[in-house]
C-alpha positions in Angstrom: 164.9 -19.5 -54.3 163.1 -16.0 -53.6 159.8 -15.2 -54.4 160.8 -13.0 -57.3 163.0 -15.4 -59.5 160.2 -18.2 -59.2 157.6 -16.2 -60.2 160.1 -14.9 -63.1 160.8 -19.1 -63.8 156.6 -19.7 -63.9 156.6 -16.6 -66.4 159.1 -18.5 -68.6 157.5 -21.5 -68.6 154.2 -20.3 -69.1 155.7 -18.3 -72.5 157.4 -21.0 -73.6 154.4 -23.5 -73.2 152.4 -20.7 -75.1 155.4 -20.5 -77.7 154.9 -25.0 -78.0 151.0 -24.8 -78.2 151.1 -22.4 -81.2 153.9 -24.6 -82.7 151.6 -27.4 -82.5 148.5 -25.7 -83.7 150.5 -24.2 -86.4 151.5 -28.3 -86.9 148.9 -29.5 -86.8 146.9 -27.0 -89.5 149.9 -27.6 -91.7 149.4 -31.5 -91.7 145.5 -30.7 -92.4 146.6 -28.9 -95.7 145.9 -30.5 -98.9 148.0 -29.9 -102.3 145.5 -28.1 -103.5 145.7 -25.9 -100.5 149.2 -25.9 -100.9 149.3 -24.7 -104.1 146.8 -22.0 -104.1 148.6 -20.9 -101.1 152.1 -20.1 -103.3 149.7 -18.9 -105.7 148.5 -16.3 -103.3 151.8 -15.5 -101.8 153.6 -14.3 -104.9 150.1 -12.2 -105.5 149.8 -11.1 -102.2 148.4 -7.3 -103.6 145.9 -9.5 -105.7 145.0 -11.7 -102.5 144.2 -9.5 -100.2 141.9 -7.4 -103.1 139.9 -10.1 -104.0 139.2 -11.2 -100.3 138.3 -8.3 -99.3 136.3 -7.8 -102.1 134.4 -11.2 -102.2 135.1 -13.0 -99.2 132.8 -14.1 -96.4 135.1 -12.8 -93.8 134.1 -14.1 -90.3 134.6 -11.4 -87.6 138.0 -13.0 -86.2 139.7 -12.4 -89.3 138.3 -8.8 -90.1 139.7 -7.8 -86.9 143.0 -9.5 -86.9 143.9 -8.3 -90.6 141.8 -5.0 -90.5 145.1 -2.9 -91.2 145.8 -5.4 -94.3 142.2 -5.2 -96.0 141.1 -2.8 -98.9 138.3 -0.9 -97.2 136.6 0.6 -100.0 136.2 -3.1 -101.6 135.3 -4.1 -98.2 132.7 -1.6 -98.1 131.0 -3.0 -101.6 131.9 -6.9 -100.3 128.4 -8.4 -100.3 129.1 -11.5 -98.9 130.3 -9.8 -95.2 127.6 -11.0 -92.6 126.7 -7.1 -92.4 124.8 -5.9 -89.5 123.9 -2.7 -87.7 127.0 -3.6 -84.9 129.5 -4.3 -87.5 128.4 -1.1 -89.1 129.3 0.6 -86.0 132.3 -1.1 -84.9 134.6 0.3 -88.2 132.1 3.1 -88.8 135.6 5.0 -89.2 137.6 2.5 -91.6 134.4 2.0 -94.1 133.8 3.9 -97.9 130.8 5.1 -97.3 130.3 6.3 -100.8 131.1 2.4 -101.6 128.8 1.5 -98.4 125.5 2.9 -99.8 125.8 1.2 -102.9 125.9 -2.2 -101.0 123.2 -4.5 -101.6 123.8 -6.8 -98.6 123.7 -4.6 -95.9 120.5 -4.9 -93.9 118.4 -1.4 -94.7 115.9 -0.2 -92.3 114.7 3.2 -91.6 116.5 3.0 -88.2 119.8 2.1 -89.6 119.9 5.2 -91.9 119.0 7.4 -89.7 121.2 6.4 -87.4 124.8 7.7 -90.6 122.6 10.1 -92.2 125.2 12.2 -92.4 127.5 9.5 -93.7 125.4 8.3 -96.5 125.8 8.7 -100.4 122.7 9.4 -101.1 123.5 9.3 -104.5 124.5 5.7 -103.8 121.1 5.3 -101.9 119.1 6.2 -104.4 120.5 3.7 -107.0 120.4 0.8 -104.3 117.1 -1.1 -105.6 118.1 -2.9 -101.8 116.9 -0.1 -99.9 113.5 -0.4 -99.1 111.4 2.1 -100.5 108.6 2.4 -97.9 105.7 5.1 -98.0 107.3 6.4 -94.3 111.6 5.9 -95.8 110.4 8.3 -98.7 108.5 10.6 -97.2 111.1 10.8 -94.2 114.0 11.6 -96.3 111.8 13.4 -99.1 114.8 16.0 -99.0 117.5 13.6 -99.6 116.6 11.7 -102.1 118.2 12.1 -105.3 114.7 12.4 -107.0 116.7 12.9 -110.8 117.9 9.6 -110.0 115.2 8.0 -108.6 112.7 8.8 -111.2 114.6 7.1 -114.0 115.7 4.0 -112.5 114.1 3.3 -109.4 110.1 3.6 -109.6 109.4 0.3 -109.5 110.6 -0.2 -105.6 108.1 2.7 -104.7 104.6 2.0 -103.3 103.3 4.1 -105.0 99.6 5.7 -103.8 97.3 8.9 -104.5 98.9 10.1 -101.0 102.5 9.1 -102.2 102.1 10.8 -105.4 100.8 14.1 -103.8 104.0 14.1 -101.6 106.6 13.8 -104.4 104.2 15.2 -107.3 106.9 18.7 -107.6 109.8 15.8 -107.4 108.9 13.2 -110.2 108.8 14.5 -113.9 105.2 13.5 -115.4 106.5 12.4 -118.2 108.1 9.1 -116.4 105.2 9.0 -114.5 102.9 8.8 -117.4 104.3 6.2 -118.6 105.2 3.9 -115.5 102.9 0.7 -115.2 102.6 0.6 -111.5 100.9 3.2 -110.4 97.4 2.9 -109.1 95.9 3.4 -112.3 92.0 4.4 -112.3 89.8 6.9 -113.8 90.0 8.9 -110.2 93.5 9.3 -110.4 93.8 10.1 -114.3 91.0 13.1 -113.9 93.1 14.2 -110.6 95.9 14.9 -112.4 94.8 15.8 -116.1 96.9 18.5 -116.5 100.1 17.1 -115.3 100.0 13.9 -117.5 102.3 13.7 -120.4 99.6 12.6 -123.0 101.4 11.1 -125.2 103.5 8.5 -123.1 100.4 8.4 -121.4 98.4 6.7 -124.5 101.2 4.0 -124.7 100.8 2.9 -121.2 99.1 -0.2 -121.3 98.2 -0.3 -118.1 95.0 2.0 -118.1 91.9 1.1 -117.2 91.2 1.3 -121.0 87.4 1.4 -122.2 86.0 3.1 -125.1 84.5 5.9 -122.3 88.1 6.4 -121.3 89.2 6.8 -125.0 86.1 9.0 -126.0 86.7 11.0 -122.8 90.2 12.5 -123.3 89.4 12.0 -127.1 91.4 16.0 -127.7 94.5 14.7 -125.5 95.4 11.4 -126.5 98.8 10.8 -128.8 96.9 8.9 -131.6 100.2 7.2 -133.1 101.1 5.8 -129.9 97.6 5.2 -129.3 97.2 2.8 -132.0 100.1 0.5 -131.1 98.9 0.0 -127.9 98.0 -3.9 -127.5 96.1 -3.4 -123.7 93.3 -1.3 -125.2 90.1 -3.6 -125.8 90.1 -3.1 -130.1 87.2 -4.2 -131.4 86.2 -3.3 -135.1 83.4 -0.7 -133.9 86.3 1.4 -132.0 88.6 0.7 -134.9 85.7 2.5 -137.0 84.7 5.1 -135.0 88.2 7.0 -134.7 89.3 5.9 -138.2 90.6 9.3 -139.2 92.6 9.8 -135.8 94.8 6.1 -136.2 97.7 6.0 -137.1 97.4 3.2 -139.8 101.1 2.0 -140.1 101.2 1.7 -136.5 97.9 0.0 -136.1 98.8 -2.3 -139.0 101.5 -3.8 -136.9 99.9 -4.3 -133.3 99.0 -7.9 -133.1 96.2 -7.2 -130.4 93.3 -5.9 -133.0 90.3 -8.7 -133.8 92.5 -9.5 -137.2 90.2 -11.3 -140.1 89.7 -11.3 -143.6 86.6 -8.9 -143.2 88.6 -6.9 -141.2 91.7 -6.3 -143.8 88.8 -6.1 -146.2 87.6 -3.5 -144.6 90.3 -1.0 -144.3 92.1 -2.2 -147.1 92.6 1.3 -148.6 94.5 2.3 -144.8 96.1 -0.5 -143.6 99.9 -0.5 -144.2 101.3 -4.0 -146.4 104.7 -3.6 -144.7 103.4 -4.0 -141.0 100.6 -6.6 -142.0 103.1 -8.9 -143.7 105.3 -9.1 -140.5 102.6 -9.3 -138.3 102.4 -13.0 -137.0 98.7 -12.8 -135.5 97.3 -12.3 -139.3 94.8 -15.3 -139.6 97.4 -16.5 -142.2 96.5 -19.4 -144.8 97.2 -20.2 -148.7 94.0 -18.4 -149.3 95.0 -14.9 -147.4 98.5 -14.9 -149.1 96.8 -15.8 -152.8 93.8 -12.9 -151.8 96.6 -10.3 -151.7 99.5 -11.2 -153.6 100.0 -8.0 -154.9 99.8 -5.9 -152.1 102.3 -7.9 -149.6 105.9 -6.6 -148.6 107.7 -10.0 -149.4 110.6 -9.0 -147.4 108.8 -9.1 -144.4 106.8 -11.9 -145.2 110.2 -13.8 -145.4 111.0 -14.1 -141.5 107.5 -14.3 -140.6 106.9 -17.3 -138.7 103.6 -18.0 -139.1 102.6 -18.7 -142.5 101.8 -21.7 -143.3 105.5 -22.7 -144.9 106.0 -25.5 -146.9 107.8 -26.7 -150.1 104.7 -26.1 -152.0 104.3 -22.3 -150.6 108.1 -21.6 -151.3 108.0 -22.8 -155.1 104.5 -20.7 -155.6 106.3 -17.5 -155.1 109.7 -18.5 -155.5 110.2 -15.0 -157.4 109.2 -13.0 -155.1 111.4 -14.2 -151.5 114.1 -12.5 -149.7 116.1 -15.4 -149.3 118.3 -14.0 -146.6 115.4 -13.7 -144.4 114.2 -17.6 -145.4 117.1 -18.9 -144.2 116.8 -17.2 -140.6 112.9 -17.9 -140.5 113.1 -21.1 -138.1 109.4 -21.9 -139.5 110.3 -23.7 -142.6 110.0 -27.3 -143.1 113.9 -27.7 -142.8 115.1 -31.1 -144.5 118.1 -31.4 -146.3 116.1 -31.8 -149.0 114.7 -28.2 -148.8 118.4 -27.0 -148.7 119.7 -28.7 -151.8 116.6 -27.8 -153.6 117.7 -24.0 -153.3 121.1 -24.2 -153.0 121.7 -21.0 -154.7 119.3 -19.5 -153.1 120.4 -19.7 -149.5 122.6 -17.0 -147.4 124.7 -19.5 -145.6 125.6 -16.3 -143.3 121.9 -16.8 -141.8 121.8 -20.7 -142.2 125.0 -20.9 -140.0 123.1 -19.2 -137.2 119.7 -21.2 -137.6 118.7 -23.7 -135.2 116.5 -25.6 -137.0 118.6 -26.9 -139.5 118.9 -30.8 -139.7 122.8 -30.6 -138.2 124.9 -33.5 -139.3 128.6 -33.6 -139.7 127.8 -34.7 -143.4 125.8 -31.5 -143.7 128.8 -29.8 -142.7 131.3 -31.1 -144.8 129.1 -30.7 -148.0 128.7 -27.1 -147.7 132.1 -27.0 -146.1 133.4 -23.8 -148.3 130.2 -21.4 -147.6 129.4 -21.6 -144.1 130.2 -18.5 -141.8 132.2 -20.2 -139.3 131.6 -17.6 -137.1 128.3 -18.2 -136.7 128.8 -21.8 -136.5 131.0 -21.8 -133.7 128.1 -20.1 -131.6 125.4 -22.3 -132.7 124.3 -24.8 -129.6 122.2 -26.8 -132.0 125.4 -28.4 -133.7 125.6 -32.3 -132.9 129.2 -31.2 -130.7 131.6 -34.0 -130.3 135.1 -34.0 -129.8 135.4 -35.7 -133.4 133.3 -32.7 -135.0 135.8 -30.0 -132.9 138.6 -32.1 -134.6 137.1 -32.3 -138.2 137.2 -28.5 -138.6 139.9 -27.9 -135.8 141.3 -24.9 -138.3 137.8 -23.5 -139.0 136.3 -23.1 -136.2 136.3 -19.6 -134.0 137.7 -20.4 -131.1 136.6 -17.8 -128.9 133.0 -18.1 -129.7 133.3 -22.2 -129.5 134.7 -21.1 -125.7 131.2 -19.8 -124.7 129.1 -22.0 -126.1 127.2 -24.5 -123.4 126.2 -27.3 -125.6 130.2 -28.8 -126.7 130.6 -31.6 -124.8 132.8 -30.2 -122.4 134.8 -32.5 -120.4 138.5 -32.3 -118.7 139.3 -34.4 -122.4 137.9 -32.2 -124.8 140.0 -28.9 -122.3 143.3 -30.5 -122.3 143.0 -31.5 -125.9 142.9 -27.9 -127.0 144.2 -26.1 -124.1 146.5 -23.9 -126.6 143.9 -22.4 -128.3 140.7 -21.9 -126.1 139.9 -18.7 -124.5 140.3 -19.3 -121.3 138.8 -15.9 -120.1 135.9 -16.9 -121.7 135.9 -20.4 -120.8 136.5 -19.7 -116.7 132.5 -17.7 -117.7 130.9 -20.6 -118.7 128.6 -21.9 -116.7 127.7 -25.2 -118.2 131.7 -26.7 -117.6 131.6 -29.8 -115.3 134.5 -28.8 -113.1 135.2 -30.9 -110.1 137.8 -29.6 -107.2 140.9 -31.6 -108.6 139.7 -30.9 -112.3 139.4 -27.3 -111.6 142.7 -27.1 -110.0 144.4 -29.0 -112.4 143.4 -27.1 -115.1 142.4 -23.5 -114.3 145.1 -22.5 -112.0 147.8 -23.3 -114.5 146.0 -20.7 -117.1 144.9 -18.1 -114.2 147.0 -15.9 -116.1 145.3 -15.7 -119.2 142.4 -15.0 -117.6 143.7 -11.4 -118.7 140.5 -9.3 -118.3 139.2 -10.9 -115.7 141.7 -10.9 -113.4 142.6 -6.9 -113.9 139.5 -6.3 -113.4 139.5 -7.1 -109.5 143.4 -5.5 -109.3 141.8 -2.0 -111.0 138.9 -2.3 -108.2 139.7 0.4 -106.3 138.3 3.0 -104.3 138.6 6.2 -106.9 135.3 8.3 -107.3 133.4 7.5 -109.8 134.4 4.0 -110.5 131.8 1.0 -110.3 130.9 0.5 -106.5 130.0 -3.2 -107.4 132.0 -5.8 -108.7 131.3 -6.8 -112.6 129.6 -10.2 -113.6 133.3 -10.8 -114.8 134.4 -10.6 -111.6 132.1 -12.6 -110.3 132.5 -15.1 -112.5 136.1 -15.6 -112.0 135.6 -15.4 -107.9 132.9 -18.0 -107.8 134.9 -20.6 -110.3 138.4 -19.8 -109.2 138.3 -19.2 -105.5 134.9 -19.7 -103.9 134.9 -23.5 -104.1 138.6 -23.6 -102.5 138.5 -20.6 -100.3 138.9 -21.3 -96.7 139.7 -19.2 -93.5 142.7 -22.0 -92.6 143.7 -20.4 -96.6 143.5 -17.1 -95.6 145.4 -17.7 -92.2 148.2 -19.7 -93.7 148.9 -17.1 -96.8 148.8 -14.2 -93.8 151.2 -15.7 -91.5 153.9 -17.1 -94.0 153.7 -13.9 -95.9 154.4 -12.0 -92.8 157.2 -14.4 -92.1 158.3 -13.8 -95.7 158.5 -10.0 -94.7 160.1 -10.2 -91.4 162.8 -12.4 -93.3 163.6 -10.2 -96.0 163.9 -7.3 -93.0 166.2 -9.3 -91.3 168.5 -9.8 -94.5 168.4 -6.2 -95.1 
């Protein structure tokens, strides 16, 4: 045998050994399948559009599969996928495949001045500007003072600035004064108030409650201050000598309703020609007592007295003035001494619309029979202080709103009480709760099934797409389907086995045509 056909027989064999090691690996992951694997794996293959979206939208890809697949992937969701293992070389390697509109909104990705330097080009800095992930160092800002989108940044991204006198001097011609007035973390101090007296907005300025505020502060800029907002400020130290000294400036409605002043009798007394009754009767920090509500009978606003929580409620106080209640607000107020005595006592009385939502009531099934016929169901079906069972879901099976019931943490969710009424829960809602006890098999066994009528949810991740404008991170809906639905049975073997056989699918229907 010459030289040339034995190398040509070693090629062969060599191939064909190759061809019987992948058979064997291809064997043996097969055998390591579960039917859970099994099943999400058909799931995924007649959704292949919807599997390859929400993988590359969600998935931890290692760097194996991110180059094998990289012509498969979605890169704009890629791009936004915070749960890659991101770093500066894996920013580089597909530097030409990512959205980099998509990129800079990316909270994962790990920011340092270097890094966008390094695309600064490439950047969104629209994007960057909304990322609360980049870090908004003294030397970032400064360095890229022209970049910034400052319209941006000054309405929803102050508070990941370190702000300083020097910082402030930079950017003074970039921020508007008026959000600066008002924003609680600057270096506040008499200094940097006089510095900038002209550019303050006053007004927001005197509802900022984190002054340095003194009566020399007050008397000081006495001609600038906003009074109004001035008076509902609860950081200022109030004291009945400041309250008296500026009593013509106040702005008595306001200052009736801030729960910070030194409230007493003497002080009501005092200024009982200026306080307003309206503000005072909702205001909880009142030193309230049978004796205050008796003093000024006459003067309160009873509506507001109604949902006020701190008066000293009882039976006793509720017959006294049982004229002169809002009973709608009474039977939110969570303050009264609820007993089902109490409720039959004013049966009439009640709005069952607010009682239904109250949390405080003395729940009982008996309770709800009784009153069967007026209770918003509604509001029931919402309520987590219910004693839930499976035999109260069954009592009022036709009453209850099943969607709201679907969100609601405190039934006693079990796989029992899910199969029992699988026809008529809201399963989009239900795969968002956070307080159901799924296990793997449990999950599986019944999730999967209703995947599909996880309507919203699930077009929400097949609309995720790379168009201008659209949201550059995914939703909490999205989230919440990914992390119950596919997180816990996620797996790279998955992700393998649904690429290969769909690609065998392909070449198979090729071949036929």
């Amino acid at each position: 045998m010459d030289n040339n056909s034995s190398n040509s027989l070693v090629k062969k064999e060599a191939t064909s050994l190759v061809k019987v090691n992948k058979q064997i690996q291809i064997t043996n992951k097969l055998l390591s399948l579960t039917s859970i694997d099994e099943n999400f794996i058909s799931f995924f293959l007649t959704k292949f559009e919807f599997f390859v979206k929400i993988i590359s939208t969600g998935y931890k890809l290692s760097s194996e599969l991110l180059a094998k697949y990289q012509d498969k992937y979605y890169w704009f969701n890629l791009s936004c996928n915070e749960s890659l293992i991101w770093s500066d070389e894996l920013i580089e390697r597909y530097k030409d495949n990512w959205d980099w509109e998509g990129l800079s909104w990316n909270k994962s990705i790990p920011w340092s001045i270097e890094l966008i330097e390094r695309y600064e080009d490439y950047w969104d800095w629209n994007g960057l500007s909304r990322n609360e992930s980049v870090p908004r160092s003294f030397e970032l800002i400064k360095k890229f003072k022209e970049r910034w989108i400052w319209a941006i940044m000054k309405y929803h991204y102050m508070k990941n600035i370190p702000w300083t006198i020097e910082l402030i001097n930079i950017v003074k011609d970039e921020f508007s004064w008026d959000l600066l007035s008002e924003y609680i973390a600057l270096p506040w101090s008499l200094e940097l108030i006089k510095m900038y007296e002209d550019y303050w907005d006053w007004k927001r300025l005197s509802r900022n409650e984190s002054l340095p505020w003194s009566i020399k502060l007050i008397r000081r800029y006495r001609d600038k201050w906003d009074w109004n907002y001035l008076s509902e400020n609860k950081s200022i130290s109030w004291s009945t000598e400041l309250i008296e000294r500026y009593q013509d400036q106040w702005d008595w409605y306001r200052l009736s309703g801030n729960e910070s002043l030194p409230w007493s009798v003497e002080l009501i007394d005092k200024f009982i020609g200026k306080g307003n009754w309206s503000n005072l009767s909702r205001n909880e920090s009142l030193p309230w007592s049978i004796e205050l509500i008796e003093r000024y009978q006459d003067q309160w606003d009873w509506y507001n007295m109604s949902y006020n929580e701190s008066l000293p409620w009882s039976i006793e106080l509720i017959e006294k003035y049982i004229g002169k209640w809002n009973w709608g607000n009474l039977s939110r107020n969570e303050s009264l001494p609820w007993s089902i005595e109490l409720i039959e006592k004013y049966i009439n009385n009640w709005d069952f619309g607010w009682l239904s939502s109250n949390n405080v009531l003395p729940w009982t099934i008996d309770l709800l029979i009784k009153y069967e016929d007026k209770w918003n169901w509604d509001y029931l079906s919402e309520n987590e202080s219910l004693p839930w069972s499976i035999e109260l879901l069954e009592r009022f099976k036709d009453q209850w709103n099943w969607i709201c019931l679907s969100w609601n943490k405190s039934l006693p969710w079990s796989i029992e009480s899910l199969g029992k009424y699988e026809d008529i829960w809201d399963w989009d809602e239900l795969n968002r709760n956070g307080f159901l006890p799924w296990s793997e098999e449990q999950y599986y066994a019944v999730v999967l099934p209703k995947i599909g009528q996880i309507g919203p949810s699930i077009q929400h991740i097949m609309d995720f797409s790379g168009e201008k404008g659209y949201r550059f991170s995914p939703s909490e809906r999205f989230k919440s389907v990914w992390e119950k639905a596919f997180v816990p049975y996620l797996n790279d073997h998955i992700i393998e086995e649904v690429f290969r056989r769909y690609k065998d699918k392909d070449n198979l229907n090729n071949s036929d045509t």
